[in-house]
mmCIF file of the N, C-alpha and C atoms, coordinates in Angstrom:
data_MODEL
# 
_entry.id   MODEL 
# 
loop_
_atom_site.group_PDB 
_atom_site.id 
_atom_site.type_symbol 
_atom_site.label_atom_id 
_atom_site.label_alt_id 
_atom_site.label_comp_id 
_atom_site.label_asym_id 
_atom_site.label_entity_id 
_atom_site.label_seq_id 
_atom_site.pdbx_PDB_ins_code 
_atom_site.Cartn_x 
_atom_site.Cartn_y 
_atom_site.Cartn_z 
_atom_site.occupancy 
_atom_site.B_iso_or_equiv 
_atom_site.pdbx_formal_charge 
_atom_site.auth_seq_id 
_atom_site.auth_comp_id 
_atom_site.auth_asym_id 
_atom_site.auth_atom_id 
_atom_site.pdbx_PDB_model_num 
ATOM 1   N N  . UNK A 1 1  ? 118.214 95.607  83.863  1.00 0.00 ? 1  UNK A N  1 
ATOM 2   C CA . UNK A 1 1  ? 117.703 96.979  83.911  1.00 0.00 ? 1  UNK A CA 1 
ATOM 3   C C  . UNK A 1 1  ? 116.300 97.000  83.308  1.00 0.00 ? 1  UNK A C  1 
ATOM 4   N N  . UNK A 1 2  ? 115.061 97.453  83.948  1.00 0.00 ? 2  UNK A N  1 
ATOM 5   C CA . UNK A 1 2  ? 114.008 97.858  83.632  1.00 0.00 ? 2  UNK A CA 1 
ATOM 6   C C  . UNK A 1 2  ? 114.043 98.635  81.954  1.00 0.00 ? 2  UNK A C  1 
ATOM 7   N N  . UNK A 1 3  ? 114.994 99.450  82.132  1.00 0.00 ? 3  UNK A N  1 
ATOM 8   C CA . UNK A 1 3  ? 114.556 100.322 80.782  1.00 0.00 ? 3  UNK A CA 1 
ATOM 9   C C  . UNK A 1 3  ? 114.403 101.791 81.419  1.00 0.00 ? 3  UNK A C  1 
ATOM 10  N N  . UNK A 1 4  ? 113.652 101.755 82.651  1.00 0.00 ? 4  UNK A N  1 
ATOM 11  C CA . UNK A 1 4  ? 113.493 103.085 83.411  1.00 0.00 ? 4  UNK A CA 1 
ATOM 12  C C  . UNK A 1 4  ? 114.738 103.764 83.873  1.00 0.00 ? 4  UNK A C  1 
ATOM 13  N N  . UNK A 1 5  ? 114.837 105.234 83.877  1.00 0.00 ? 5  UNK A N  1 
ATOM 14  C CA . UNK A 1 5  ? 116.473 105.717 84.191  1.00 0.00 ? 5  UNK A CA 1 
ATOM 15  C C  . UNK A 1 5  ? 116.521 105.143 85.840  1.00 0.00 ? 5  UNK A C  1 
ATOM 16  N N  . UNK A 1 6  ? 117.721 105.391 85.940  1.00 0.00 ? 6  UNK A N  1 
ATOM 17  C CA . UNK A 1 6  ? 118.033 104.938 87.642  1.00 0.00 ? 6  UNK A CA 1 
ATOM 18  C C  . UNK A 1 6  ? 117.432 105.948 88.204  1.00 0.00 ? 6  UNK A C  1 
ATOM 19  N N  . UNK A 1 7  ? 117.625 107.281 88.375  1.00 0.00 ? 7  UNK A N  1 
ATOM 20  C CA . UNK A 1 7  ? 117.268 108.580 88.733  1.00 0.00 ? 7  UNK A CA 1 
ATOM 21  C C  . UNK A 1 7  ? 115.485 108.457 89.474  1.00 0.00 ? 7  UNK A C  1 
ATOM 22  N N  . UNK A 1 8  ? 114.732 107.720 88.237  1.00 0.00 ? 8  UNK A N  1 
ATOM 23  C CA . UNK A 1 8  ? 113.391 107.192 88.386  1.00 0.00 ? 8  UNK A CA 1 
ATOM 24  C C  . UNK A 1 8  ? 113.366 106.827 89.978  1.00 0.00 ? 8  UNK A C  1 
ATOM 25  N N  . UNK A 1 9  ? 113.951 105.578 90.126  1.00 0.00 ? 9  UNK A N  1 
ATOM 26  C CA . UNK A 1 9  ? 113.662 104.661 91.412  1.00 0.00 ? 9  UNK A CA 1 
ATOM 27  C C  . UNK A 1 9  ? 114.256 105.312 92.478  1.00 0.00 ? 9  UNK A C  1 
ATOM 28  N N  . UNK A 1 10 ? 115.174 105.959 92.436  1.00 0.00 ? 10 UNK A N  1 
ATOM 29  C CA . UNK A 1 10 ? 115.771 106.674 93.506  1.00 0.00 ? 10 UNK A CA 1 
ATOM 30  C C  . UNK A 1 10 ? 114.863 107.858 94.037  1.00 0.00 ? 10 UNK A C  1 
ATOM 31  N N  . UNK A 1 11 ? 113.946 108.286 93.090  1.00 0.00 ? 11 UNK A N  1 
ATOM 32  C CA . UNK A 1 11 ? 113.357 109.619 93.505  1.00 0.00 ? 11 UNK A CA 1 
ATOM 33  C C  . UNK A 1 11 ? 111.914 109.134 94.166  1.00 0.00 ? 11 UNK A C  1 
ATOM 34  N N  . UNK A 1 12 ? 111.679 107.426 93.531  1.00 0.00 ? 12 UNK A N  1 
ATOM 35  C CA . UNK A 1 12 ? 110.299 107.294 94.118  1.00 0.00 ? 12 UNK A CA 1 
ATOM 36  C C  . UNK A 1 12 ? 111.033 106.647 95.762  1.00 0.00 ? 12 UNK A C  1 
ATOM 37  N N  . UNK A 1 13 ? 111.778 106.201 95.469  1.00 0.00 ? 13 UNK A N  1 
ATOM 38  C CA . UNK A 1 13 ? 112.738 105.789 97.085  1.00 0.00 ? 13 UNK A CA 1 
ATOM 39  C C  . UNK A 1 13 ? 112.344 107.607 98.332  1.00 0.00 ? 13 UNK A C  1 
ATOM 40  N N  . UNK A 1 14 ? 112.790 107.919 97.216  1.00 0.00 ? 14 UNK A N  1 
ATOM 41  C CA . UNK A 1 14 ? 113.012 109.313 98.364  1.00 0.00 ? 14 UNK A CA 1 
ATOM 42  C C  . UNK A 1 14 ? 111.246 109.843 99.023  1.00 0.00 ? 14 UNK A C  1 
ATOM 43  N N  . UNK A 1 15 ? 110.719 109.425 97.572  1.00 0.00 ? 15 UNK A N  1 
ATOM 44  C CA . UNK A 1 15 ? 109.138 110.119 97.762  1.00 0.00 ? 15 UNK A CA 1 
ATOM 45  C C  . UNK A 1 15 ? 108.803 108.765 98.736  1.00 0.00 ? 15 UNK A C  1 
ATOM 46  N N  . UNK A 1 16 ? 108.856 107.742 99.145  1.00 0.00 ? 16 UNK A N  1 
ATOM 47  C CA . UNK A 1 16 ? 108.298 106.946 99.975  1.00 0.00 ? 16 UNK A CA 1 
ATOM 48  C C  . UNK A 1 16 ? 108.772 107.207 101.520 1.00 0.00 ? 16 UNK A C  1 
ATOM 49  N N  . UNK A 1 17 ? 109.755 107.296 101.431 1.00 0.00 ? 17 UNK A N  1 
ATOM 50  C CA . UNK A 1 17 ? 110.342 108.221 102.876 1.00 0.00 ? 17 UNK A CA 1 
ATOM 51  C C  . UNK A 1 17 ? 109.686 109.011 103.110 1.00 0.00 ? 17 UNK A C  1 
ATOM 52  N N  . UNK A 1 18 ? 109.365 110.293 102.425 1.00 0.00 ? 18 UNK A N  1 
ATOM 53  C CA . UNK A 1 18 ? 109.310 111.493 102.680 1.00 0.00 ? 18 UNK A CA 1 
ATOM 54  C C  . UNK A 1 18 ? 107.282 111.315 103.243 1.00 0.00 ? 18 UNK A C  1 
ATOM 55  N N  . UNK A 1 19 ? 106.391 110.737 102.702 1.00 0.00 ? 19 UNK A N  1 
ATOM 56  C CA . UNK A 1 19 ? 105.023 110.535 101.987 1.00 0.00 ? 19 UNK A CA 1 
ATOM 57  C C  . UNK A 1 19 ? 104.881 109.322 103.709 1.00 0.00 ? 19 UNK A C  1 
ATOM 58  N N  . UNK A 1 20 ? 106.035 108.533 104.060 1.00 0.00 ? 20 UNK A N  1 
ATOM 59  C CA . UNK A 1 20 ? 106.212 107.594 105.299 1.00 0.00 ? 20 UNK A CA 1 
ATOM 60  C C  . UNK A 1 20 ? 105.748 108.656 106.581 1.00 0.00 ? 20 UNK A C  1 
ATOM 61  N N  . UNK A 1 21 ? 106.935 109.422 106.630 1.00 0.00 ? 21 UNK A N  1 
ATOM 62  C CA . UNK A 1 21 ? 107.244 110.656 107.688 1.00 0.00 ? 21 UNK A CA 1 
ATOM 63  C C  . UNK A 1 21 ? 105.812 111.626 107.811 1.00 0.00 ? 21 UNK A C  1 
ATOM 64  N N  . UNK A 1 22 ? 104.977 111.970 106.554 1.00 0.00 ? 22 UNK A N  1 
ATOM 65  C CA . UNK A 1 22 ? 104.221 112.901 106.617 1.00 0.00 ? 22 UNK A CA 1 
ATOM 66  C C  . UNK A 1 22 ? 102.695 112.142 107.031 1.00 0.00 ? 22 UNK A C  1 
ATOM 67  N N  . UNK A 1 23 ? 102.625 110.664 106.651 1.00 0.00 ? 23 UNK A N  1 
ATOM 68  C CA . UNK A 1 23 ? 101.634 109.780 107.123 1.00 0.00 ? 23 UNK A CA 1 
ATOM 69  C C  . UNK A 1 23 ? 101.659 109.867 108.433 1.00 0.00 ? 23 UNK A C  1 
ATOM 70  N N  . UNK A 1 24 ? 102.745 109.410 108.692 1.00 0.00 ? 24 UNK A N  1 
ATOM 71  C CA . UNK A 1 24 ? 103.348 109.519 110.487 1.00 0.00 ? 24 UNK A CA 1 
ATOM 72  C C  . UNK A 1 24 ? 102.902 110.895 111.669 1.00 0.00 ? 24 UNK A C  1 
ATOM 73  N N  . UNK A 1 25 ? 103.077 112.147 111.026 1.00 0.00 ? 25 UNK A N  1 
ATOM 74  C CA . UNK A 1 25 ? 102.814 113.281 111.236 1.00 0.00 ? 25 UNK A CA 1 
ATOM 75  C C  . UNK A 1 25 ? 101.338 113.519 111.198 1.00 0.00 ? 25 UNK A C  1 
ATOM 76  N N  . UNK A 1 26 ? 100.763 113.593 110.223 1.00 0.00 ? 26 UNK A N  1 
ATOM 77  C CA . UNK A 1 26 ? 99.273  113.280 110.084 1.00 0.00 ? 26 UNK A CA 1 
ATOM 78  C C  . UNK A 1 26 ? 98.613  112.597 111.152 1.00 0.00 ? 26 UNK A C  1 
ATOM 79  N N  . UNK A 1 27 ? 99.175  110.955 111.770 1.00 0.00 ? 27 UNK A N  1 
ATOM 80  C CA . UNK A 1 27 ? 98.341  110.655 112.326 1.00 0.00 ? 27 UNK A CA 1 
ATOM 81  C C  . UNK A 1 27 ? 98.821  110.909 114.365 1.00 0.00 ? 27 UNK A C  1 
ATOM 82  N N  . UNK A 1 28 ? 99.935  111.323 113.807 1.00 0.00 ? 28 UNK A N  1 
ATOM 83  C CA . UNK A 1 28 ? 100.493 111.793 115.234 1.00 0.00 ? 28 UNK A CA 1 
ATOM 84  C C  . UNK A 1 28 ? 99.066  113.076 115.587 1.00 0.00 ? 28 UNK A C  1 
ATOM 85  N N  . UNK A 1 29 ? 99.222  114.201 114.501 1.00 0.00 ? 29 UNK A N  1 
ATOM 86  C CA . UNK A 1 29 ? 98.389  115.472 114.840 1.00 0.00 ? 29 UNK A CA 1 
ATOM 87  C C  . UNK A 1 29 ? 96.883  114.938 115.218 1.00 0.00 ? 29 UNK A C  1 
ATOM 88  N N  . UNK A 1 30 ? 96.571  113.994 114.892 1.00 0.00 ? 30 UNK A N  1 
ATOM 89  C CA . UNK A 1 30 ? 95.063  113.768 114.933 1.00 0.00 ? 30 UNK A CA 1 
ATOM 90  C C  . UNK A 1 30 ? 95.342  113.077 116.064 1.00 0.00 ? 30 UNK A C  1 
ATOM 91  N N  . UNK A 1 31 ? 96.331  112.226 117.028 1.00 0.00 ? 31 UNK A N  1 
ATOM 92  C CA . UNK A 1 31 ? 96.159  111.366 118.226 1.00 0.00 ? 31 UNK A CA 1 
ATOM 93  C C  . UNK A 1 31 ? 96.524  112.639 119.250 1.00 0.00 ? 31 UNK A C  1 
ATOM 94  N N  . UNK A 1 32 ? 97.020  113.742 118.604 1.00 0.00 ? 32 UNK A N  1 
ATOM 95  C CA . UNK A 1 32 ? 96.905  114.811 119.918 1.00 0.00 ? 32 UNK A CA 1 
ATOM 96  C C  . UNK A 1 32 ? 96.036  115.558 119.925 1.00 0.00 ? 32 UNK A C  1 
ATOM 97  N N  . UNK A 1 33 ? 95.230  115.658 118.314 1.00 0.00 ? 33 UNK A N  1 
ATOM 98  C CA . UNK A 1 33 ? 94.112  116.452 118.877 1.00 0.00 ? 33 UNK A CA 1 
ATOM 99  C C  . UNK A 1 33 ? 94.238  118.033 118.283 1.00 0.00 ? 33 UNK A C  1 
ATOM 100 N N  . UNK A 1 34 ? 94.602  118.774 117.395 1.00 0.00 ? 34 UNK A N  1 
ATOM 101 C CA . UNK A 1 34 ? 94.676  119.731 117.177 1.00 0.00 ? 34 UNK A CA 1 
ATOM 102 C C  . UNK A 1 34 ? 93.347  120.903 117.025 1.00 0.00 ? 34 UNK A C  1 
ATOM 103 N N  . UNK A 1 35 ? 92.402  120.419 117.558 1.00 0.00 ? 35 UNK A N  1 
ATOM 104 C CA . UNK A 1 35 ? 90.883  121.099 117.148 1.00 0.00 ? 35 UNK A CA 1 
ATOM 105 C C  . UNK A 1 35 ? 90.365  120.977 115.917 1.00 0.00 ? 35 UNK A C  1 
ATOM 106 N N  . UNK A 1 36 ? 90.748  122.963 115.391 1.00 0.00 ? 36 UNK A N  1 
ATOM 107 C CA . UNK A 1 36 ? 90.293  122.637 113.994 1.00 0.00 ? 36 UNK A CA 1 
ATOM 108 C C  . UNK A 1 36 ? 90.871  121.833 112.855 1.00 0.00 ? 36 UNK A C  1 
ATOM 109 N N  . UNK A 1 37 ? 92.139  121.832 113.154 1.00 0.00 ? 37 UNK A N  1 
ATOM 110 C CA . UNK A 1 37 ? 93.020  120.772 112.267 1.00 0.00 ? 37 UNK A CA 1 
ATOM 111 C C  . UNK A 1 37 ? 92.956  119.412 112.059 1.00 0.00 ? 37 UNK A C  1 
ATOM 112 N N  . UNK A 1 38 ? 91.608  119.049 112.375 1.00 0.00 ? 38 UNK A N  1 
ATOM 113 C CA . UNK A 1 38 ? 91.777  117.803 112.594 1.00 0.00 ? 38 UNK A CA 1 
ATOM 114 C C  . UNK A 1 38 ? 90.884  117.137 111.457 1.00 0.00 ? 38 UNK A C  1 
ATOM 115 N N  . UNK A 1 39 ? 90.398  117.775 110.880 1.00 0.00 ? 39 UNK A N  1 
ATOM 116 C CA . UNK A 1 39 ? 89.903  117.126 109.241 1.00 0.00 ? 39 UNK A CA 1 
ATOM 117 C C  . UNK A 1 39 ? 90.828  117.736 108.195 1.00 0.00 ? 39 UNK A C  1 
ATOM 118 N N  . UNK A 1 40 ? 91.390  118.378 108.495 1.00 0.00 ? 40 UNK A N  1 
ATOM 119 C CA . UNK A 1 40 ? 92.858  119.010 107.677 1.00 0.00 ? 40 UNK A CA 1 
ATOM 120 C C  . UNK A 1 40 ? 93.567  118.037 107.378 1.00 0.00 ? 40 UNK A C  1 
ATOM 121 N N  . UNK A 1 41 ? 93.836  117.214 109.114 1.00 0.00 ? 41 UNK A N  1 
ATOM 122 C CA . UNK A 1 41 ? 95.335  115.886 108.821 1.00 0.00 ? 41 UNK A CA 1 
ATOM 123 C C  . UNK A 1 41 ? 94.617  115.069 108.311 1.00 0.00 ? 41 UNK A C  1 
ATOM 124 N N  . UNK A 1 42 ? 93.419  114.642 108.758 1.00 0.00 ? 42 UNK A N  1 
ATOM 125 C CA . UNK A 1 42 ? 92.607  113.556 108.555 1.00 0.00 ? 42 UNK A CA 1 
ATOM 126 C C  . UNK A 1 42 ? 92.021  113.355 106.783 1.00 0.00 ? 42 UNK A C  1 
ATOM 127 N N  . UNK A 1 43 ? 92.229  114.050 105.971 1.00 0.00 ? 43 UNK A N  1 
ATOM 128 C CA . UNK A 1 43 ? 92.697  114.917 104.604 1.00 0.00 ? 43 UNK A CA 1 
ATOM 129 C C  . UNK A 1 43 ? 93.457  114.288 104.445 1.00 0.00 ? 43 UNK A C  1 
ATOM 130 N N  . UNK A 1 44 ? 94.570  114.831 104.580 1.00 0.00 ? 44 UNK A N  1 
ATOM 131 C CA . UNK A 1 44 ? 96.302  114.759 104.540 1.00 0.00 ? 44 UNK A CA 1 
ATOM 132 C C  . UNK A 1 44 ? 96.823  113.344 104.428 1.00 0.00 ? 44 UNK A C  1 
ATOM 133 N N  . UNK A 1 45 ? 96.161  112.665 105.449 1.00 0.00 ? 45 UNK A N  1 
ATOM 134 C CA . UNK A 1 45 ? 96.707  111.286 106.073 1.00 0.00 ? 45 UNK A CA 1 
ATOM 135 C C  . UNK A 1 45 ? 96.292  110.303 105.063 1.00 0.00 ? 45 UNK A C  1 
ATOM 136 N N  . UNK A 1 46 ? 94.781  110.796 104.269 1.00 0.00 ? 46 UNK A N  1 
ATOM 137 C CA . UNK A 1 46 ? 94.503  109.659 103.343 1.00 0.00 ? 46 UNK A CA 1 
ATOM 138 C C  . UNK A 1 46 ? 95.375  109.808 101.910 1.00 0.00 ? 46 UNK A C  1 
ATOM 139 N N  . UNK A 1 47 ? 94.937  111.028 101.550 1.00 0.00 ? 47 UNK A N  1 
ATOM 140 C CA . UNK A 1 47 ? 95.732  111.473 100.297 1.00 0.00 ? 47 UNK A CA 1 
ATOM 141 C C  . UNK A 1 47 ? 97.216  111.099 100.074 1.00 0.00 ? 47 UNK A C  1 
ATOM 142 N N  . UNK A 1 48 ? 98.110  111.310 101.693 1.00 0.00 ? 48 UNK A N  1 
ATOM 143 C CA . UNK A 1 48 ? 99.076  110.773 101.529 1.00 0.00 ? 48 UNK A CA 1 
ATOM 144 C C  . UNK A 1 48 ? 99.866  109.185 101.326 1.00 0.00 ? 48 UNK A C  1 
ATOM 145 N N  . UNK A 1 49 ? 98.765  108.425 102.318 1.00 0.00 ? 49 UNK A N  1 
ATOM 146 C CA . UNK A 1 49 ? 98.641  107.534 102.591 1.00 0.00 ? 49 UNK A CA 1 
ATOM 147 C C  . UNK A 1 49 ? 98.681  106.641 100.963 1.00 0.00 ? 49 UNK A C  1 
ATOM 148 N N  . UNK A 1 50 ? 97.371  107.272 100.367 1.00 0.00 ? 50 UNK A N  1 
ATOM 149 C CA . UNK A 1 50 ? 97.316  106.617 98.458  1.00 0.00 ? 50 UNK A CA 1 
ATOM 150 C C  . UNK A 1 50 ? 98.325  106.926 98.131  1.00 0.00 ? 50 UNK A C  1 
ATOM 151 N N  . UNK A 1 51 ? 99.076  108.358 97.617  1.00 0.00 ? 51 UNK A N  1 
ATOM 152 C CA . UNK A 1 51 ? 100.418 108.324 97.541  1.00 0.00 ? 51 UNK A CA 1 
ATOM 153 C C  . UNK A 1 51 ? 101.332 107.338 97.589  1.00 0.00 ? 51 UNK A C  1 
ATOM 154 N N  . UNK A 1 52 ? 101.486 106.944 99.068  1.00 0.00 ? 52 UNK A N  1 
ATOM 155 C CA . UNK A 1 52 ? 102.675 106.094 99.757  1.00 0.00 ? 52 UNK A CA 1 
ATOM 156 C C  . UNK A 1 52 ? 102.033 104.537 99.066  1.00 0.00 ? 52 UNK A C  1 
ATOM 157 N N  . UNK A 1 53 ? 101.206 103.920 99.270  1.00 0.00 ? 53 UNK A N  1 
ATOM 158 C CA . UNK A 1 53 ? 100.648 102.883 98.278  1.00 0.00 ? 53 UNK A CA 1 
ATOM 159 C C  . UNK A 1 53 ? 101.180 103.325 97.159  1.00 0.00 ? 53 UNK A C  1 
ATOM 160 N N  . UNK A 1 54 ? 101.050 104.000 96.568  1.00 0.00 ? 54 UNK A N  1 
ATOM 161 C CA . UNK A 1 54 ? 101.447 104.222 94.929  1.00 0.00 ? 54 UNK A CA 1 
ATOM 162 C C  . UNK A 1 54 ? 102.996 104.134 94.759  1.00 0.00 ? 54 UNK A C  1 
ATOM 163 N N  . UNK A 1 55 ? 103.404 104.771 95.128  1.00 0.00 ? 55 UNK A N  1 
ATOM 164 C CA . UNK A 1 55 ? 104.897 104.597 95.372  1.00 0.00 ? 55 UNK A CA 1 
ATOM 165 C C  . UNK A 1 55 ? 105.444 103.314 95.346  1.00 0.00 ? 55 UNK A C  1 
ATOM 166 N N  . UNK A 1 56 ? 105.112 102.660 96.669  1.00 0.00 ? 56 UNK A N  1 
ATOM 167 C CA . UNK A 1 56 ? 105.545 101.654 97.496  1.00 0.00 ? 56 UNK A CA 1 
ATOM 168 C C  . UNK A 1 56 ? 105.253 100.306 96.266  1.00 0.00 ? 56 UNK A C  1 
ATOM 169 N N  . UNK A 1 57 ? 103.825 100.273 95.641  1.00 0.00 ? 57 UNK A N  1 
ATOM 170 C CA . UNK A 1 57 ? 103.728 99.362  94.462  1.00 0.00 ? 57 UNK A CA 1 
ATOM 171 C C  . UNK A 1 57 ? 104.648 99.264  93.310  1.00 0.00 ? 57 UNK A C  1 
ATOM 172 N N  . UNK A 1 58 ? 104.581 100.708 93.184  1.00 0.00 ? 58 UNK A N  1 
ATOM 173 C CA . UNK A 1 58 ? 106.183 100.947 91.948  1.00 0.00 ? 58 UNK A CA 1 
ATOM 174 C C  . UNK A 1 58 ? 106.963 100.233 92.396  1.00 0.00 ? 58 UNK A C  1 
ATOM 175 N N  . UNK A 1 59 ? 107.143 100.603 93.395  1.00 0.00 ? 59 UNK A N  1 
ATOM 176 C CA . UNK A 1 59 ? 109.248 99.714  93.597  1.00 0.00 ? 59 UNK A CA 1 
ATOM 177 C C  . UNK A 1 59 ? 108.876 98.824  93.770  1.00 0.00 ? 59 UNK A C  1 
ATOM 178 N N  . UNK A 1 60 ? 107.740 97.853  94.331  1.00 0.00 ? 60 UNK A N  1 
ATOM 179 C CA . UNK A 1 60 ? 107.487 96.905  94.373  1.00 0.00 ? 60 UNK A CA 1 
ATOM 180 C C  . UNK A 1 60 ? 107.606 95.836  93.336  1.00 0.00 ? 60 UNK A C  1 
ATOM 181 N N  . UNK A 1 61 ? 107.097 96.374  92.198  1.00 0.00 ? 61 UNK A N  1 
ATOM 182 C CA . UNK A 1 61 ? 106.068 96.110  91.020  1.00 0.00 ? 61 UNK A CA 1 
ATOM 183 C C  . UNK A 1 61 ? 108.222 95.926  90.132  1.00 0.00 ? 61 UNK A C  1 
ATOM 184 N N  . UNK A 1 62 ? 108.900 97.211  90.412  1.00 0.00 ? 62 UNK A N  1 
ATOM 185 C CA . UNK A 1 62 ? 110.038 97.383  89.485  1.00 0.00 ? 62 UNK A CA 1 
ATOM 186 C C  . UNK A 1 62 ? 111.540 96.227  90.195  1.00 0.00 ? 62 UNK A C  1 
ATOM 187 N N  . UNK A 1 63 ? 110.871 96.136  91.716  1.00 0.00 ? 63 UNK A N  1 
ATOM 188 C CA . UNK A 1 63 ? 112.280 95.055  91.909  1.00 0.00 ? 63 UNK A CA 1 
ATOM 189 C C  . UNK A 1 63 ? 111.805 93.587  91.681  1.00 0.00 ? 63 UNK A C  1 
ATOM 190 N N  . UNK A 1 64 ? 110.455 93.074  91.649  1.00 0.00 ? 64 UNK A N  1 
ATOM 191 C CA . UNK A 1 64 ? 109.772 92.039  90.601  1.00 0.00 ? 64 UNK A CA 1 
ATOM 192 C C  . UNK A 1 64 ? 109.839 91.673  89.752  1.00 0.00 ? 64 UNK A C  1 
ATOM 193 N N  . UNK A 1 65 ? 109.972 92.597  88.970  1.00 0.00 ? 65 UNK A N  1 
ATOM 194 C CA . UNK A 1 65 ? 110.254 92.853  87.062  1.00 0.00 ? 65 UNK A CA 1 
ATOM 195 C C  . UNK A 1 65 ? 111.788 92.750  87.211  1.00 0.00 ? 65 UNK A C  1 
ATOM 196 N N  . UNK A 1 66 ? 112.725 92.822  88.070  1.00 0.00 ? 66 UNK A N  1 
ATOM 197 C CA . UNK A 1 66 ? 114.257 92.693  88.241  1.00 0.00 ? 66 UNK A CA 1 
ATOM 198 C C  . UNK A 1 66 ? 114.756 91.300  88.540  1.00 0.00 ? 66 UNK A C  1 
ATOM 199 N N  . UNK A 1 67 ? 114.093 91.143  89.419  1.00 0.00 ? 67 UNK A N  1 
ATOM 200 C CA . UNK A 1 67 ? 114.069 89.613  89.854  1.00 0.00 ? 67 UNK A CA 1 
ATOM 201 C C  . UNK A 1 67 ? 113.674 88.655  88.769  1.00 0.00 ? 67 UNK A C  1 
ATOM 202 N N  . UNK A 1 68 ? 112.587 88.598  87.776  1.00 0.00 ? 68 UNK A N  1 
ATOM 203 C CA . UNK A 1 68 ? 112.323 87.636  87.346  1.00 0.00 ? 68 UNK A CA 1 
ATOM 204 C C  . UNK A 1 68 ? 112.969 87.385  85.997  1.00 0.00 ? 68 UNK A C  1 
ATOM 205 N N  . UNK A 1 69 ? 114.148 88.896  85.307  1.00 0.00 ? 69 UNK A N  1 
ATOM 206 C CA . UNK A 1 69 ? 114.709 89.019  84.228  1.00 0.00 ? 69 UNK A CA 1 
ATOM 207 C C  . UNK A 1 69 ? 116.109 88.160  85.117  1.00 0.00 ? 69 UNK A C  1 
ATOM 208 N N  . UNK A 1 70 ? 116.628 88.420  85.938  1.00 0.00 ? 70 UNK A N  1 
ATOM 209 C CA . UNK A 1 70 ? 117.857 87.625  86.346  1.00 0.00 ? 70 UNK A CA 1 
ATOM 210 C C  . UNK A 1 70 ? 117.752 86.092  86.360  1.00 0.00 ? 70 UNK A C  1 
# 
């Protein structure tokens, strides 16, 4: 065990899904073209995008630190 509650990894689990789906969405809206919306997603897509990196390093970074205590 990290030391971190379980609750922790499960919620950044959920936020990488969720931060996945809205990247996805983002770049869907900008390949159809929404007019003015389109520096809105193009916004959206990066901000989220760092997010999902951030995330994705955590669990990365925490099943590493799991692996190398076993």
């Amino acid at each position: 065990m990290t030391g971190m509650p379980r609750f922790r990894k499960i919620w950044s689990t959920v936020q990488v899904g969720v931060l996945a789906v809205a990247v996805v969405f983002c770049i869907v809206m900008l390949v159809i073209g929404q007019g003015k919306l389109d520096r809105v997603y193009a916004v959206a897509a990066v901000f989220f995008g760092l997010a999902l990196i951030g995330h994705s390093t955590y669990l990365w970074l925490i099943a590493r630190g799991d692996r190398s205590r076993s």
